[in-house]
Structure formats: structure tokens, C-alpha cells
N, CA and C atoms as an extended XYZ file, in Angstrom:
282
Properties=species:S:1:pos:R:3:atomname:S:1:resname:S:1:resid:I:1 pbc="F F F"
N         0.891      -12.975       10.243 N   UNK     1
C         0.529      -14.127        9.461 CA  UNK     1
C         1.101      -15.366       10.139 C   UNK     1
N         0.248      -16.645       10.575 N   UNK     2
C         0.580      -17.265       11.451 CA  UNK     2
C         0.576      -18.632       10.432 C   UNK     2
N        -0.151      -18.812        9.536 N   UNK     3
C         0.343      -20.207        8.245 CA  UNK     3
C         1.087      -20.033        7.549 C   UNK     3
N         2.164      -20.832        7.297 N   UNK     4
C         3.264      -20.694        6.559 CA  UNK     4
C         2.681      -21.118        5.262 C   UNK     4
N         1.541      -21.423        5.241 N   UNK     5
C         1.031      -21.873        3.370 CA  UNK     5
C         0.438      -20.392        3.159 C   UNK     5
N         0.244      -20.088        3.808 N   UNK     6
C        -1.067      -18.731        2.986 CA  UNK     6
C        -0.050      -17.536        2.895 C   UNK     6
N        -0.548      -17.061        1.959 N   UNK     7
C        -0.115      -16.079        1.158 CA  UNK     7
C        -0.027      -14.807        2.446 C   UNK     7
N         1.103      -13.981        1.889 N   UNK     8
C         1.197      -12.282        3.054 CA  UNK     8
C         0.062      -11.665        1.995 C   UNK     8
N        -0.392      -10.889        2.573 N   UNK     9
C        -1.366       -9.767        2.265 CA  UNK     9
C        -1.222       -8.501        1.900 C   UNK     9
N        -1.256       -7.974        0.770 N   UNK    10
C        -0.195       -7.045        0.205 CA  UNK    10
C        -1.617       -6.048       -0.559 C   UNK    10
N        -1.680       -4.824       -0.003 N   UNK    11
C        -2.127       -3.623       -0.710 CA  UNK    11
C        -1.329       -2.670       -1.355 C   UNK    11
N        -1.798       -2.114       -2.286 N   UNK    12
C        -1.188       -1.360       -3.615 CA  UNK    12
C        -2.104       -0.481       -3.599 C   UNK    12
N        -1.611        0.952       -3.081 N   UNK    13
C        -2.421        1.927       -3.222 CA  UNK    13
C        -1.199        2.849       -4.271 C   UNK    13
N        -1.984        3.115       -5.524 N   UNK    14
C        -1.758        3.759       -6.576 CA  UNK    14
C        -2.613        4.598       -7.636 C   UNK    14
N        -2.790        5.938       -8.257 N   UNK    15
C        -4.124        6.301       -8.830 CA  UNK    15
C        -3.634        5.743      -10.277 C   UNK    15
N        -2.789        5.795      -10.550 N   UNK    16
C        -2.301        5.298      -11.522 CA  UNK    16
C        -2.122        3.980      -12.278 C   UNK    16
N        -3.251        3.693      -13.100 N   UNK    17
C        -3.650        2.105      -13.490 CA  UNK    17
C        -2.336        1.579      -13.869 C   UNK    17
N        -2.081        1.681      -14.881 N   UNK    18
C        -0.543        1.208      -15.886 CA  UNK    18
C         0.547        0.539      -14.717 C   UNK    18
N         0.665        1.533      -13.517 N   UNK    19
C         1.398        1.212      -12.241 CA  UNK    19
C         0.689       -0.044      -11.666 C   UNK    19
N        -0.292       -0.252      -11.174 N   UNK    20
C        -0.696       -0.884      -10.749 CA  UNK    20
C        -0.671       -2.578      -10.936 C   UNK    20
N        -1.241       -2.401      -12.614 N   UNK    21
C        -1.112       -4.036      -13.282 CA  UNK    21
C         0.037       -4.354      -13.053 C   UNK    21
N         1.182       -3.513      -13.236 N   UNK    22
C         2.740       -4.148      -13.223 CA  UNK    22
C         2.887       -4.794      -11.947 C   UNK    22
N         2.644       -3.891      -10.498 N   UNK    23
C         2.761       -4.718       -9.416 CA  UNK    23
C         2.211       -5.817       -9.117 C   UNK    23
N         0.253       -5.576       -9.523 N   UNK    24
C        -0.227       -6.933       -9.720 CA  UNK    24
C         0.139       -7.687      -10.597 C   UNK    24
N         0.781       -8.402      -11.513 N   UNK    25
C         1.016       -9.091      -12.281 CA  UNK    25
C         2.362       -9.559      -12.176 C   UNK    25
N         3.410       -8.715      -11.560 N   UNK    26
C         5.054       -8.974      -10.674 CA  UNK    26
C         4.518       -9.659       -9.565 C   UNK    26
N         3.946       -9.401       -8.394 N   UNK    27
C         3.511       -9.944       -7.798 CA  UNK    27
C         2.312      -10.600       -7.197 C   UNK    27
N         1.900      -11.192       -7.957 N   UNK    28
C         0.207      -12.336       -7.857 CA  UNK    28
C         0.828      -13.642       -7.301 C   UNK    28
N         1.399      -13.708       -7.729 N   UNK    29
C         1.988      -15.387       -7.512 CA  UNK    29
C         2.530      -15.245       -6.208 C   UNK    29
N         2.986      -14.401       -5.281 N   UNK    30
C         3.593      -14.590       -3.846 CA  UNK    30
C         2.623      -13.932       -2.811 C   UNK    30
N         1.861      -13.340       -3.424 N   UNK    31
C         1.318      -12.254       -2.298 CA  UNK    31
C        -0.816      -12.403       -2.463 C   UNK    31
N        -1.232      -11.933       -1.383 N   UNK    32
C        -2.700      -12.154       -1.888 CA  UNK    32
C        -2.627      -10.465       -1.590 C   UNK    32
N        -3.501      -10.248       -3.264 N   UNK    33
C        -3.105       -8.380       -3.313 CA  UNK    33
C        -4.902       -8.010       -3.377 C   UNK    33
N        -4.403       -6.462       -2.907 N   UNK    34
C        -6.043       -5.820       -2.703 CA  UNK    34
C        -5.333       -4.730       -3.319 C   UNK    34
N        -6.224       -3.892       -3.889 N   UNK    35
C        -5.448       -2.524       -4.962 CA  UNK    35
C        -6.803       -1.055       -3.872 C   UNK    35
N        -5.896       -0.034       -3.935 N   UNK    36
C        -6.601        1.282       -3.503 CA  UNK    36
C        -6.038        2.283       -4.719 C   UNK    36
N        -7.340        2.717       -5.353 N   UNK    37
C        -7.010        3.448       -6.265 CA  UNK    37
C        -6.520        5.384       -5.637 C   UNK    37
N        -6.734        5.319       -4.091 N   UNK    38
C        -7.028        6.830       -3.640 CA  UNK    38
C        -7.016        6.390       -2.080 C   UNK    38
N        -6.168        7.676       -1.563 N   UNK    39
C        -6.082        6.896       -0.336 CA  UNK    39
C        -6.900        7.046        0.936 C   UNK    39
N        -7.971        7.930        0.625 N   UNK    40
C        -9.474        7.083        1.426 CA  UNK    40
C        -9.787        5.800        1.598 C   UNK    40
N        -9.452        5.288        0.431 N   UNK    41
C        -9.889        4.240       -0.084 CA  UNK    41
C        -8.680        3.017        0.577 C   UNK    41
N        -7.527        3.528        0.406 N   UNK    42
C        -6.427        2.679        1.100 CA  UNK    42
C        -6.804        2.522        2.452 C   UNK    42
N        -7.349        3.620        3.117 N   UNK    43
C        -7.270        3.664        4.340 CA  UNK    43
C        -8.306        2.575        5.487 C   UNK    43
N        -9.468        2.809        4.339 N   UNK    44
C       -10.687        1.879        4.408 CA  UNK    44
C       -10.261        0.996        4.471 C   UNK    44
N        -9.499        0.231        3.303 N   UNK    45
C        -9.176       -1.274        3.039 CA  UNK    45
C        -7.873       -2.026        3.993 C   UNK    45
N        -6.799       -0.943        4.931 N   UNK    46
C        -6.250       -1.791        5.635 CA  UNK    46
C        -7.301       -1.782        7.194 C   UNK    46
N        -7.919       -1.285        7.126 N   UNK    47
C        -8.925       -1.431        8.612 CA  UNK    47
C        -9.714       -2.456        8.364 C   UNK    47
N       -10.395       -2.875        6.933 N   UNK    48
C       -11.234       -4.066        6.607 CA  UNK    48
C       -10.567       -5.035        6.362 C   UNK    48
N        -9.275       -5.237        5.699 N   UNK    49
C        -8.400       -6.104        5.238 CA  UNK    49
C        -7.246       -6.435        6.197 C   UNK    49
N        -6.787       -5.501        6.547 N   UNK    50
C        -5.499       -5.733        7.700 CA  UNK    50
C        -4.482       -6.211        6.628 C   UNK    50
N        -3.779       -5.476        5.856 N   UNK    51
C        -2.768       -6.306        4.892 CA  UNK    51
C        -1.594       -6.424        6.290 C   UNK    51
N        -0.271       -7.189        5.590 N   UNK    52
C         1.133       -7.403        5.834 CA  UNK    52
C         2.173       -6.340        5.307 C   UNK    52
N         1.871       -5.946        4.298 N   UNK    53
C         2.720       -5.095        3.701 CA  UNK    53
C         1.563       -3.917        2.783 C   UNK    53
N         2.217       -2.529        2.911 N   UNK    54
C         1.417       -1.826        1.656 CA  UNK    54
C         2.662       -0.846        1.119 C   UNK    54
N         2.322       -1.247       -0.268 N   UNK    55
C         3.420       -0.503       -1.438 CA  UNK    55
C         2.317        1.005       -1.556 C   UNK    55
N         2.712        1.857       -1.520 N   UNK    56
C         2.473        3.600       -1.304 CA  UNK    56
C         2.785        3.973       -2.265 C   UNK    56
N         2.455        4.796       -3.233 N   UNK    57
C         2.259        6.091       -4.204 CA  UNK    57
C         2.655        6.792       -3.456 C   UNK    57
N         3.735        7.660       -3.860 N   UNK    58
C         3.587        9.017       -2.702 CA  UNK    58
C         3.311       10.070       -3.533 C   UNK    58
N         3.243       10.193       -5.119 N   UNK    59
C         2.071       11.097       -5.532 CA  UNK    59
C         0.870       10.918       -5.953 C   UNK    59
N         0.002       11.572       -5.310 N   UNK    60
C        -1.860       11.099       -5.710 CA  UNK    60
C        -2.463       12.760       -5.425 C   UNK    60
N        -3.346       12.831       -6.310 N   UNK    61
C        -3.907       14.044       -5.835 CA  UNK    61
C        -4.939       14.015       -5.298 C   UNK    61
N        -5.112       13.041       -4.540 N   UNK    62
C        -6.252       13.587       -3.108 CA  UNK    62
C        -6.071       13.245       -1.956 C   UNK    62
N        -4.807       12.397       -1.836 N   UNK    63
C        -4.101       12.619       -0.293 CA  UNK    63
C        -2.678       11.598       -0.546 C   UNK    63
N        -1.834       12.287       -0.491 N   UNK    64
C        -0.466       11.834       -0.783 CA  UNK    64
C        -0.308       11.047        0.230 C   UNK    64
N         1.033       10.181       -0.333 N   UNK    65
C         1.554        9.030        0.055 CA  UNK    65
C         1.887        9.167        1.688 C   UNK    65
N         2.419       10.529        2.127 N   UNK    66
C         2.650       11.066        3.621 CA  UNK    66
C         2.273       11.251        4.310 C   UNK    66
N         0.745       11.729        3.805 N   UNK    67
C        -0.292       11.933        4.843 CA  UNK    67
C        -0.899       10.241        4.656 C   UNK    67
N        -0.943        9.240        3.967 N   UNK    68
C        -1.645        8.117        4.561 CA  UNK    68
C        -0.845        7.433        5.434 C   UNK    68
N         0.468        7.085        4.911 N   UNK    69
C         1.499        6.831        5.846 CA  UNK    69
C         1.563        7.289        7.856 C   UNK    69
N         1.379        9.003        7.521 N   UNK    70
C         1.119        9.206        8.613 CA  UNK    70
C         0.055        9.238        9.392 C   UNK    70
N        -1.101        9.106        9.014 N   UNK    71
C        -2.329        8.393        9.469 CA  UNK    71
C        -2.289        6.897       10.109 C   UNK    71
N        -1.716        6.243        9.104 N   UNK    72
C        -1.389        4.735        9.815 CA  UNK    72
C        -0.752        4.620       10.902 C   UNK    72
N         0.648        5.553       10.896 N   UNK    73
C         1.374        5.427       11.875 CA  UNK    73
C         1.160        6.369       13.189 C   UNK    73
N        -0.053        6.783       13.209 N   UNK    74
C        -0.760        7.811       14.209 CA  UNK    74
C        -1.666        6.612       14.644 C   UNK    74
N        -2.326        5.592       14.237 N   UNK    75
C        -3.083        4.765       14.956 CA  UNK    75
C        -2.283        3.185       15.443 C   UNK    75
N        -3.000        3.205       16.757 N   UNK    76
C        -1.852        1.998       17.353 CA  UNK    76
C        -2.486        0.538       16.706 C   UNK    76
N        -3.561        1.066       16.135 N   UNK    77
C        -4.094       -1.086       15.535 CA  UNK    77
C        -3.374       -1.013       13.658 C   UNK    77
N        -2.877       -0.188       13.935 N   UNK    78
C        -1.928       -0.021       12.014 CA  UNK    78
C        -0.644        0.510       12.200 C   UNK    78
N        -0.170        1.062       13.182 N   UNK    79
C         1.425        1.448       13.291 CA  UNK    79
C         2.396        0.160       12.639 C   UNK    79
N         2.171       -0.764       13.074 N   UNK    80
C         3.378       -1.985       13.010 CA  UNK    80
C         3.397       -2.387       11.434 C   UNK    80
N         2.118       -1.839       10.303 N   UNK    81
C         2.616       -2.633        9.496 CA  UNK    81
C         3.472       -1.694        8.391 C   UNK    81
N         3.953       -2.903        7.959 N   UNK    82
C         4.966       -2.374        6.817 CA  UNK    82
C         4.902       -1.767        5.910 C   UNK    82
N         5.576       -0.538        5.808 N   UNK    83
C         5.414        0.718        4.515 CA  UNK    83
C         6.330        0.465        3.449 C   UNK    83
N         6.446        0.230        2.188 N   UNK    84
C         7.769        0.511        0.922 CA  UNK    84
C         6.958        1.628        0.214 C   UNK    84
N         7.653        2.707        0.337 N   UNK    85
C         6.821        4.239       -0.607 CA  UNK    85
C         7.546        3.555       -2.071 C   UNK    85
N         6.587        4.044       -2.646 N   UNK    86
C         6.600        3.768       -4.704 CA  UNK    86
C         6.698        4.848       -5.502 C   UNK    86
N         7.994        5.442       -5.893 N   UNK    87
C         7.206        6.780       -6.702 CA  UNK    87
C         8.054        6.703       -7.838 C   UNK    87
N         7.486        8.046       -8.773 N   UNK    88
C         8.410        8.019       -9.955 CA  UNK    88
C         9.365        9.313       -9.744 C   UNK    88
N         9.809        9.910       -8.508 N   UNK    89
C        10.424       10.866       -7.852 CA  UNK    89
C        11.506       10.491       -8.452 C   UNK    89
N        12.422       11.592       -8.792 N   UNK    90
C        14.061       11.136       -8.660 CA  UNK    90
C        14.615       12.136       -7.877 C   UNK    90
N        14.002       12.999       -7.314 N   UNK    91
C        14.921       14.119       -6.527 CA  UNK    91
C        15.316       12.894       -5.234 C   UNK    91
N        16.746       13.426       -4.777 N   UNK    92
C        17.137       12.964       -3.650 CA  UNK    92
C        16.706       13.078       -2.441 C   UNK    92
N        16.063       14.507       -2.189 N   UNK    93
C        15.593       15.175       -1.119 CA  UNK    93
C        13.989       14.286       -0.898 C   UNK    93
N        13.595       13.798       -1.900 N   UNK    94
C        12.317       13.005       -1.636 CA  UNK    94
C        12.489       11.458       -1.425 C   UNK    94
């Protein structure tokens, strides 16, 4: 992101609506957000969109948070951008 006025570009891939509004609605005001309900669908939207940052689900049941993660970071035009995984996990080991 090369204008210091325009907004970072922030995807929210989550299947989970309730999750979702909270992030959009915490963050609307700093970020210009695109939502992936499934992460086909995530995957589509940072190749069309190119976000700055994407907040990750790492549970979804049709392709977890690890395998999109590691998809991104298997291709060299999406490696560099920024991952924060989102879950409602509390084990340590995850």
C-alpha cells in the first residue's frame, strides 16, 4: 500500500456469520474489508483483491484455516502477505 490516505485491505475469511459482523463492524472504520464465507472463496478473492492483511478461521468445514494458509504460502505472488489465524480453539497445542 503506497497512499498513506487509503485504507489497508483486510479479508475475513470466516463460515461463521455472528463472527464475522463483529470483525466487520470492530473494524470498518480503519480497514477496507472483503468477507470469504469458505475458503475457495478466500482464495479467489486474495488473487482478485490482493488484500494487506487476512484474519483466518482455522475451523471451517470445507477447507481449514491450514490448508488455505498453506496454499498462500506455497505461491510466490501471495507468500508475503500477512496471516493473524482467528479461532475459538483453546487447546495450547493449536
Amino acid at each position: 500500500m503506497t497512499d498513506p490516505a487509503k485504507k489497508a485491505r483486510l479479508l475475513i475469511v470466516d463460515d461463521v456469520w455472528a463472527n464475522v459482523k463483529v470483525l466487520v463492524e470492530t473494524l470498518r472504520a480503519d480497514y477496507e474489508i472483503s468477507v470469504a464465507l469458505d475458503g475457495i472463496t478466500a482464495l479467489e478473492r486474495v488473487e482478485r483483491d490482493r488484500p494487506d492483511l487476512i484474519l483466518l478461521d482455522v475451523m471451517r468445514p470445507d477447507m481449514d484455516g491450514y490448508e488455505v494458509c498453506r496454499r498462500l504460502k506455497a505461491d510466490t505472488g501471495t507468500r508475503d502477505i500477512l496471516i493473524i489465524f482467528v479461532t475459538a480453539k483453546d487447546d495450547s497445542l493449536d
